[in-house]
C-alpha positions in Angstrom: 21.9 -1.1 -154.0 19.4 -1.0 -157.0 20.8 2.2 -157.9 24.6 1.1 -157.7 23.6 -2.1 -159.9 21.9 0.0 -162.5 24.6 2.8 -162.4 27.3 0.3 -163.1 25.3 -2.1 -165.6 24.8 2.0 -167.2 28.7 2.4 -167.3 29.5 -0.8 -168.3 26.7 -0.5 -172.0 27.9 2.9 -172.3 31.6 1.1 -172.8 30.2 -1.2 -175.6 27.9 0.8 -177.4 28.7 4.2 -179.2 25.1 5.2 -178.7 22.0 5.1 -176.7 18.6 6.3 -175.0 17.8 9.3 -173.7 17.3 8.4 -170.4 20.1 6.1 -170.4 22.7 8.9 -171.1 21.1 11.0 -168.0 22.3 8.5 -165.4 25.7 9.6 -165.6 24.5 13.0 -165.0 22.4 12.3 -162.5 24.9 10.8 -160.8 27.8 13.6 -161.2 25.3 16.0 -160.1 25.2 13.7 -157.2 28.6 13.7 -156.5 29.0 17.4 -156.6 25.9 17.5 -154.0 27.8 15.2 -152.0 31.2 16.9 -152.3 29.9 20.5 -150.8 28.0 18.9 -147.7 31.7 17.5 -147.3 33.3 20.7 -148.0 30.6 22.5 -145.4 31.5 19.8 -142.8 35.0 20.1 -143.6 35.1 24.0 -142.5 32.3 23.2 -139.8 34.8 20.6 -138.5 38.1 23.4 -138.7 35.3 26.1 -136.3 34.9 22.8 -134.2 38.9 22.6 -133.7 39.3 25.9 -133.0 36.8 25.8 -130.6 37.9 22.6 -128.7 41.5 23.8 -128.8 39.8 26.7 -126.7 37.5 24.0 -124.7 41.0 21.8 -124.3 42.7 25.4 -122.7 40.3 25.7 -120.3 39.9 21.8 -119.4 43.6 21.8 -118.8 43.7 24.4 -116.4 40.8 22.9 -115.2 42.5 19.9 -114.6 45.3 21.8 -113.0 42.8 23.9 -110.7 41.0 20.6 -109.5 44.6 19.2 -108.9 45.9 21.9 -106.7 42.6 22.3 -105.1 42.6 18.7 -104.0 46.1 19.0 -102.3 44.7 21.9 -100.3 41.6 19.9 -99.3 44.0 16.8 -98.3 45.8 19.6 -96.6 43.1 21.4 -94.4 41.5 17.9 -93.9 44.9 16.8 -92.0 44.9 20.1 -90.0 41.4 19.6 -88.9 42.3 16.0 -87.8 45.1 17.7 -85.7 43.3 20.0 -84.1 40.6 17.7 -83.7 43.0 15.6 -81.5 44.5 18.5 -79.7 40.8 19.6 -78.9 40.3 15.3 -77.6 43.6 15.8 -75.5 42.3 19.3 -73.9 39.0 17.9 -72.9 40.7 14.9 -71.3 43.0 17.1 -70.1 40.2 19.4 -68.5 37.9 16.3 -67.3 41.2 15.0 -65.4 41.5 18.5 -64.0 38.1 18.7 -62.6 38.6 14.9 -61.1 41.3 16.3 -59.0 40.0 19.4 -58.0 37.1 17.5 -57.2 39.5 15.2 -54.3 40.9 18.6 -53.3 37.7 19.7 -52.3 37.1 16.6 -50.6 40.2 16.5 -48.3 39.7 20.0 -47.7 36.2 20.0 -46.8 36.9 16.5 -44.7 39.7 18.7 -42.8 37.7 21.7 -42.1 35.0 19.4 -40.8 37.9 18.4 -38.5 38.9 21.8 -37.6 35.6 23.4 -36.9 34.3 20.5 -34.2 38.0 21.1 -32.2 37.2 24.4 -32.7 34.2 24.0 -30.6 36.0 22.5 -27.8 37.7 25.3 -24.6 40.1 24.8 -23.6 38.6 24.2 -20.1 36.5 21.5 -21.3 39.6 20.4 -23.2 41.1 20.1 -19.4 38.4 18.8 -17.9 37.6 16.2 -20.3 37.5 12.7 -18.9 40.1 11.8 -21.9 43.5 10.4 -21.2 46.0 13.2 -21.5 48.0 11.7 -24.0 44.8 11.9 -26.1 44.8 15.5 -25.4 48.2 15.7 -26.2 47.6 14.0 -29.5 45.1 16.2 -30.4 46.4 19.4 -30.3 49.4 18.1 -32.0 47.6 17.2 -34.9 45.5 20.1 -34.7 49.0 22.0 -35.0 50.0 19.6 -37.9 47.0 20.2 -39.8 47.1 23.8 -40.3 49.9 23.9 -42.6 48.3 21.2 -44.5 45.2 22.7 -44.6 47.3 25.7 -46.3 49.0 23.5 -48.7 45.6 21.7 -49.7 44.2 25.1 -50.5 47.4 26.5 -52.2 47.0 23.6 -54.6 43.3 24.0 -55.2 43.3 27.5 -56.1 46.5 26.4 -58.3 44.8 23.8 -59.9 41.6 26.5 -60.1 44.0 28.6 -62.3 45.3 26.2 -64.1 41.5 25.1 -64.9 40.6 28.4 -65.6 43.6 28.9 -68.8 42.7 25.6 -69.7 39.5 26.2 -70.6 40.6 29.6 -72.7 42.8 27.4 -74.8 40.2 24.6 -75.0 37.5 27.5 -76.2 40.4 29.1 -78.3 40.9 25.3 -79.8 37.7 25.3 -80.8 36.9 28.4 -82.3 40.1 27.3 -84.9 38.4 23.5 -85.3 35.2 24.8 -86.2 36.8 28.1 -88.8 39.1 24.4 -90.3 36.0 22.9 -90.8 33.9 25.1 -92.2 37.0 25.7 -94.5 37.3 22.1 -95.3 33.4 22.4 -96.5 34.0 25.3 -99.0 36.9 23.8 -100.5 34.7 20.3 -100.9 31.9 22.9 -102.0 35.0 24.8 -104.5 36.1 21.0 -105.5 32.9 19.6 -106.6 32.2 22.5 -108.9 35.6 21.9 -110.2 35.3 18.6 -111.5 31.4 19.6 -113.0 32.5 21.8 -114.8 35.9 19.6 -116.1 33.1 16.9 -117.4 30.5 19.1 -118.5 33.5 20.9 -120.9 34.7 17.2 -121.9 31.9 16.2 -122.3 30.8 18.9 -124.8 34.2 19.1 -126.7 33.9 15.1 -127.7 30.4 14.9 -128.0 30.2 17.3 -130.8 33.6 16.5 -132.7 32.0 12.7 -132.5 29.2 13.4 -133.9 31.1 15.4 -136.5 33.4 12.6 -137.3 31.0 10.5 -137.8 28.8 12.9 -140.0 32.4 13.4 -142.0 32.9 9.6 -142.8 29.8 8.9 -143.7 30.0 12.0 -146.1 33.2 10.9 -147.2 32.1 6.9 -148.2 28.7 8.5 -150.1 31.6 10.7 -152.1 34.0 7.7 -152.4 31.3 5.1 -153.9 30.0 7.9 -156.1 33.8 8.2 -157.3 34.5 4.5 -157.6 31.2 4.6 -160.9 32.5 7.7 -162.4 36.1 8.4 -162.2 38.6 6.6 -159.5 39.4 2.4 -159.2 38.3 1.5 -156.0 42.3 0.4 -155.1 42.4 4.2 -154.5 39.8 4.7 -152.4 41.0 2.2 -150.2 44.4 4.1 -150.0 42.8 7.1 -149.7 40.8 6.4 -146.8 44.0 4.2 -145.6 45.8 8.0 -145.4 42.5 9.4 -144.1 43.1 7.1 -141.3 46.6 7.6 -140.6 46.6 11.3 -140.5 43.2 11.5 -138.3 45.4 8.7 -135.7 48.5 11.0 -135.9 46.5 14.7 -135.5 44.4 12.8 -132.0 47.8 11.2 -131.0 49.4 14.8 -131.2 46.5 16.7 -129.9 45.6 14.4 -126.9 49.8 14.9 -126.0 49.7 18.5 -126.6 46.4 18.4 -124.4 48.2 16.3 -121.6 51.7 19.0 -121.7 49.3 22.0 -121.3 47.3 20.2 -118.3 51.0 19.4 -117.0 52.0 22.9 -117.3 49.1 24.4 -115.7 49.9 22.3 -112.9 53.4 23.4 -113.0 53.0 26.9 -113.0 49.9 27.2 -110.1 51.2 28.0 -106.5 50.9 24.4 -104.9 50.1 23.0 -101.6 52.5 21.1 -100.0 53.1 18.1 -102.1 51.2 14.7 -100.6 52.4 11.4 -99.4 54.0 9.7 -102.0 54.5 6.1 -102.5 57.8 5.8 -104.9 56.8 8.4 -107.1 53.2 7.8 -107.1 50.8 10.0 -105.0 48.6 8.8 -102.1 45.1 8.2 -103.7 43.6 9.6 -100.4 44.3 11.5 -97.1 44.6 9.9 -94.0 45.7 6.8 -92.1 46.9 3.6 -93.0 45.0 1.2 -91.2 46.5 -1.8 -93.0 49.5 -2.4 -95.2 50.3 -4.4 -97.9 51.0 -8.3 -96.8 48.8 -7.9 -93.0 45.8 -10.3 -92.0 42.6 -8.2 -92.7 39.8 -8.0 -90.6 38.7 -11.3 -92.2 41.8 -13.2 -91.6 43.0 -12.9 -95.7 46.2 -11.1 -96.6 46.1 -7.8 -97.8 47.1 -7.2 -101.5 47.0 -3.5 -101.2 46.4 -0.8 -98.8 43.3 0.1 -97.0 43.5 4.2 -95.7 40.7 5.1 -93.5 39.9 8.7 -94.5 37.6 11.6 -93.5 33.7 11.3 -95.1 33.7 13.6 -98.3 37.6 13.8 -99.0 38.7 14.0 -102.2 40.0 10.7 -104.1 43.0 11.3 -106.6 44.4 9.4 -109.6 48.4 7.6 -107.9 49.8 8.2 -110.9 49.2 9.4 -114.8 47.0 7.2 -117.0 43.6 6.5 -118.2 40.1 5.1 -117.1 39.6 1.1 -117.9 36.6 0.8 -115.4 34.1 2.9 -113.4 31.4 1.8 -111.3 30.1 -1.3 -109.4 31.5 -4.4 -109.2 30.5 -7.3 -106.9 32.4 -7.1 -103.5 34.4 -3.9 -104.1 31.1 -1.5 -104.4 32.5 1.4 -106.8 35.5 0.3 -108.2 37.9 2.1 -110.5 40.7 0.7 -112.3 43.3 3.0 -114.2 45.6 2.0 -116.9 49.4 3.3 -116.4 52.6 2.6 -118.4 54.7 -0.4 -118.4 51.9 -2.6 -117.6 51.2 -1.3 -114.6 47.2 -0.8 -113.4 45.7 0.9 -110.0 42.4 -0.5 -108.2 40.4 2.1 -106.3 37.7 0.4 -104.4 35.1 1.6 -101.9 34.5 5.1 -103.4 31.5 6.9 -102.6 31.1 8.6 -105.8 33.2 8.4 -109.0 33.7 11.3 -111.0 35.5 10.1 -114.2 34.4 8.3 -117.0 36.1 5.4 -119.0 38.4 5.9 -121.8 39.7 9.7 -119.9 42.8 10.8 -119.6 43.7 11.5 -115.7 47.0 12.8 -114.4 48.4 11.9 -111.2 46.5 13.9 -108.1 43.8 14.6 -110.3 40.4 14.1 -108.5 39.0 11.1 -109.7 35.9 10.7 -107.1 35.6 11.1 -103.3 34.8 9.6 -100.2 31.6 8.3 -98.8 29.5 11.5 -97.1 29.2 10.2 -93.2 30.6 7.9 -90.5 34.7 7.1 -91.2 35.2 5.4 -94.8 38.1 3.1 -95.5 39.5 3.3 -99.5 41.4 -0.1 -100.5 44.0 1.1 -102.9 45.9 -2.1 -104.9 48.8 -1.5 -107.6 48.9 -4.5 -110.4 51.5 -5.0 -113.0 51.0 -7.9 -115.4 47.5 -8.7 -113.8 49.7 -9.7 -110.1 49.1 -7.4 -107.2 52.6 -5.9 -106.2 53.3 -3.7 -103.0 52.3 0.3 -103.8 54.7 1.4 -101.6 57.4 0.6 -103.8 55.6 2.8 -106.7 55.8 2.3 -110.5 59.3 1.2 -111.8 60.8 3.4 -114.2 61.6 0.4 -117.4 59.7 -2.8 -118.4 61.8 -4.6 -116.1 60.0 -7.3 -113.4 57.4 -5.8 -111.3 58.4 -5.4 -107.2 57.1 -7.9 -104.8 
């Protein structure tokens, strides 16, 4: 500030008086030559900033296929996880199936060993001893007729055993075959987790880098820019253009990030166009399913703490991947009292998404998510439950009526 006061109070003498001292006359020069010094930093962060573009606009490439990559690779995930939970219940029904196998094989064996037991101490018996037994002879009688009758049955019983042996025996070739396929799905699922995770690293690590650097840049620029502008405002402009200048500074820098950040969200959009997809997930009136798995309960039901639900609660597979419902961007990410890691994404026409009960976020507030991107996952172990609520105009609606089209009423 003692500079700009004596700079000014310089101008303003060198306006009323024709001459003047030495040193007074240097001040203007002093100051031009600081202008020019001031004018090729700009310049020199001018063309650093143009290498900076052309290197983000090379970042921003390979973030949006990125993007795209970690999109189609968490529909494959959702996918394989959904096959392992089907095998996984085939392979529950085959060992029931095989434990109620065994259960009657087991009373098989019983009758027949009861029946041989039978057959063996008649066996014993002569016929003369039969004869001269003290026993009525109707008892006689009796028994040999069931002696006769039990034959046959002792056929059947054994028939059926060695049926139900078989039977036992292809069981437990599919049940090893099941498996064999269980244990390949899973350790499937676990790569693409594994694929997943380095995925979305890399997507943050590149986003991170590209507005780091053109921040910092920015900021380097204005501050450049003001220095050259005050220096301007004492020597040759009024600061009325200034102001407009930097107005128009301001307008063109909003219009260029406007334009780049849509051009950014058409490539991402186009990258997910053009990959060979999964089978699309469960959608929810346009929107996709924030997670894979089970509804436990649905918008409107008593919770397990006697309150109506707002939203829905999915009980999903430890470590599955959790995906942005539809496009938009990050308002919140991380803890919030009662809803452990909570995320909350902004969408058009008023419309917001609450993610709550994540076991790890993996995007950052103020980013730009489309919808089935991977925006965190599950918790790692037991069977986690993800409460998903859709908002528009700050009142929870039901999701699975989706996101309406116009800025008409939100659905009940």
């Amino acid at each position: 500030m003692p500079m700009r006061r004596s700079a000014l109070a310089l101008c303003l003498l060198s306006l009323s008086a024709l001459t003047g001292s030495a040193g007074a006359q240097n001040k203007p020069a002093e100051a031009k030559k600081e202008l020019q010094e001031v004018q090729r930093d700009l310049k020199s962060a001018d063309s650093r900033k143009s290498e900076l573009d052309a290197q983000a606009e090379t970042l921003e490439k390979e973030l949006a296929d990125l993007r795209a990559r970690a999109i189609d690779a968490a529909a494959k995930q959702r996918e394989q996880s959904d096959e392992l939970a089907r095998l996984e219940t085939a392979l529950e029904g085959l060992n029931r199936d095989e434990t109620e196998r065994l259960d009657r094989i087991e009373t098989h064996r019983a009758a027949l060993a009861d029946l041989l037991g039978a057959l063996q101490r008649l066996s014993r018996l002569p016929p003369e001893a039969m004869i001269a037994s003290p026993q009525p002879p109707a008892d006689t009688l009796k028994s040999a007729l069931l002696l006769r009758a039990a034959v046959p049955e002792l056929k059947e019983r054994a028939d059926a055993l060695a049926a139900e042996l078989k039977d036992l025996s292809s069981l437990r070739e599919k049940l090893a075959a099941q498996r064999t396929k269980t244990e390949k799905a899973a350790a499937s699922l676990a790569v693409r987790q594994k694929d997943l995770a380095a995925l979305v690293a890399r997507r943050e690590e590149v986003s991170k880098t590209t507005d780091a650097e053109r921040a910092q840049l920015t900021r380097q620029v204005a501050t450049l820019a003001g220095r050259a502008s005050d220096l301007k405002d004492l020597l040759e402009k009024l600061e009325a253009e200034r102001q407009a200048a930097i107005a128009r500074q301001k307008k063109e820098e909003a219009a260029r990030r406007a334009a780049a950040e849509a051009a950014r969200e058409k490539r991402a959009r186009d990258q997910v166009a053009g990959l060979k997809r999964a089978p699309t997930p469960p959608q929810l009136g346009g929107m996709v399913a924030p997670v894979g798995g089970e509804v436990v309960i649905r918008y409107g039901q008593t919770d397990d703490v006697g309150a109506v639900s707002r939203g829905l609660t999915y009980r999903g597979r430890a470590s599955a991947a959790v995906v942005a419902p539809a496009d938009g961007a990050v308002m919140f990410a991380g803890p919030f009292k009662g809803y452990g890691l909570l995320l909350i994404l902004e969408h058009a026409n008023g419309y917001h998404s609450l993610l709550s009960g994540l076991g790890r976020i993996d995007a950052q507030v103020g980013q730009r998510v489309l919808g089935g991107e991977p925006v965190g996952v599950m918790s790692g172990s037991g069977t986690p439950t993800l409460y998903f609520e859709l908002r528009r105009g700050g009142q929870p609606i039901n999701p699975a009526r989706g996101l309406a089209a116009s800025d008409g009423k939100g659905q009940g």
